[in-house]
C-alpha positions in Angstrom: 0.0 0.0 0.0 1.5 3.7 -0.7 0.3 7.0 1.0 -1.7 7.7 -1.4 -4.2 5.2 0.0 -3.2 5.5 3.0 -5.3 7.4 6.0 -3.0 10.3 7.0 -3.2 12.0 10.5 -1.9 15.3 12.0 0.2 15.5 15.4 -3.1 16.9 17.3 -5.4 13.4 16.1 -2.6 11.7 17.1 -2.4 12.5 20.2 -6.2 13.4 20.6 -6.4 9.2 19.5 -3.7 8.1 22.4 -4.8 11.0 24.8 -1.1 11.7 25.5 0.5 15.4 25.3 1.7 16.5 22.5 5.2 16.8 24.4 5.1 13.2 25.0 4.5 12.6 21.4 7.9 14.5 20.5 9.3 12.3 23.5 8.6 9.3 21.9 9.1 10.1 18.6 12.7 11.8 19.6 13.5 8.6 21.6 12.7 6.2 18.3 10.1 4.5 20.1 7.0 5.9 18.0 6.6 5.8 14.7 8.2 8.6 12.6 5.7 10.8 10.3 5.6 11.5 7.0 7.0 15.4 5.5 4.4 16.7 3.4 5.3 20.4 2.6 5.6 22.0 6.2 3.3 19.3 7.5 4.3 16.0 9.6 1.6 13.6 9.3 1.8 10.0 10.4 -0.4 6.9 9.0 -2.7 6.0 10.8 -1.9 2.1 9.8 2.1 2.4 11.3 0.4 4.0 14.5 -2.6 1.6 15.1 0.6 -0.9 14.3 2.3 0.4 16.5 -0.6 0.2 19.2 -0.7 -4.0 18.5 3.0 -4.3 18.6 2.7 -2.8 21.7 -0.2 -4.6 23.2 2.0 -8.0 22.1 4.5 -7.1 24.2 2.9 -6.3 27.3 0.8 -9.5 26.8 3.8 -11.7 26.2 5.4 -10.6 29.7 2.5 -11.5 31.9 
């Protein structure tokens, strides 16, 4: 799949969709444990696949420990 046809949100929906700070979001992202977004223009956007990716490799994890 390319980003054309791909669902493509801004920094706010991201962090609107994890309820976390937009300061965390730079946190993570600066750390390399988030996905990084996509440049379009002046604009950083992330797909909304990588991040609800993201959310299962995530919830693996944490399952996989208990």
């Amino acid at each position: 799949m390319n980003v054309f046809n791909e669902e493509l949100i801004t920094a706010k929906e991201v962090c609107d969709f994890l309820r976390v700070s937009l300061v965390t979001l730079w946190n993570w992202r600066n750390k390399g444990i988030f996905p990084n977004p996509i440049k379009i223009d002046r604009k950083l956007l992330w797909k909304k696949s990588d991040i609800e990716a993201y959310l299962r490799e995530k919830q693996g994890k944490e399952e996989s420990s208990m």
